[in-house]
C-alpha positions, 0 to 999 in steps of 0.5 A: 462486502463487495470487492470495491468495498474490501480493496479501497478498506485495504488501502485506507488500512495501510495509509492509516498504517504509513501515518503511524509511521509518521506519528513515531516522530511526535515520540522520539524523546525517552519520556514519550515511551507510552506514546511509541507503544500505542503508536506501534500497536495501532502500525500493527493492527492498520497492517493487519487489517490492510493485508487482510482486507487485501487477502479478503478481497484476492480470494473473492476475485479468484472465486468469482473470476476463475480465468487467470488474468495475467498470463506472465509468470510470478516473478513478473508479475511482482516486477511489473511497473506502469501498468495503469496510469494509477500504477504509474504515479504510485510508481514514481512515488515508490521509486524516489521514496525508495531512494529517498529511504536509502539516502535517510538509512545512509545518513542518519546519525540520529531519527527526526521528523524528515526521516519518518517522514520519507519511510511513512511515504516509503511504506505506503508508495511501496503498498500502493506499487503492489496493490494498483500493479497487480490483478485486483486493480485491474480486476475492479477497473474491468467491472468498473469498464464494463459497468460503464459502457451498460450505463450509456 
């Protein structure tokens, strides 16, 4: 698979992950123990399956792009925000849905729908924060460029 393939899989894993968060919300009541079961487990496996895609597809770029992209150290490069106007998006998303998960967190007497609704979206802006912030994306967006300009 190429890296186009293993990235977006990636990101179709965690969003199928954050709506798992979502579905937990349909099986709140006691009897409903089966259905959180199931839910969980399929949380697990879309989380697995999303980072090692995610692993899958940084080991492939690292073998085939061996010049280090960034020259910033880690610790800012997990910082990094608004660096594509992708990134940007999922970044405000990131930012409102984390305080909108510490609003929830704070005043949650009892779970409802609107709270896994806000951590559903929480869980998946903070992935897709990491994932269009770091060297991956912009990876895949330098071959896309490049393939762009051959074509005209």
């Amino acid at each position: 698979m190429n890296l186009r393939v293993t990235y977006s899989l990636s990101f179709v894993f965690l969003l199928l992950s954050s709506a798992c968060i979502f579905a937990m919300s349909f099986f709140i009541p006691e009897e409903a123990q089966t259905g959180r079961i199931t839910v969980a487990v399929l949380f697990y496996t879309f989380a697995v399956l999303g980072y090692l895609m995610f692993f899958i597809t940084n080991k492939k770029r690292k073998s085939v792009y061996k010049e280090n992209t960034s020259k910033n150290s880690g610790i800012i490069k997990f910082l990094r925000f608004f660096s594509n106007k992708y990134a940007a998006v999922a970044d405000v998303v990131f930012l409102i849905c984390l305080a909108g998960t510490i609003a929830v967190i704070v005043t949650a007497e009892k779970a409802n729908f609107f709270h896994f609704f806000v951590i559903s979206l929480f869980f998946f802006s903070a992935n897709a924060h990491f994932m269009l912030n770091g060297e991956n994306f912009k990876y895949i967006q330098k071959l896309f460029r490049e393939r762009r300009r051959i074509k005209k």
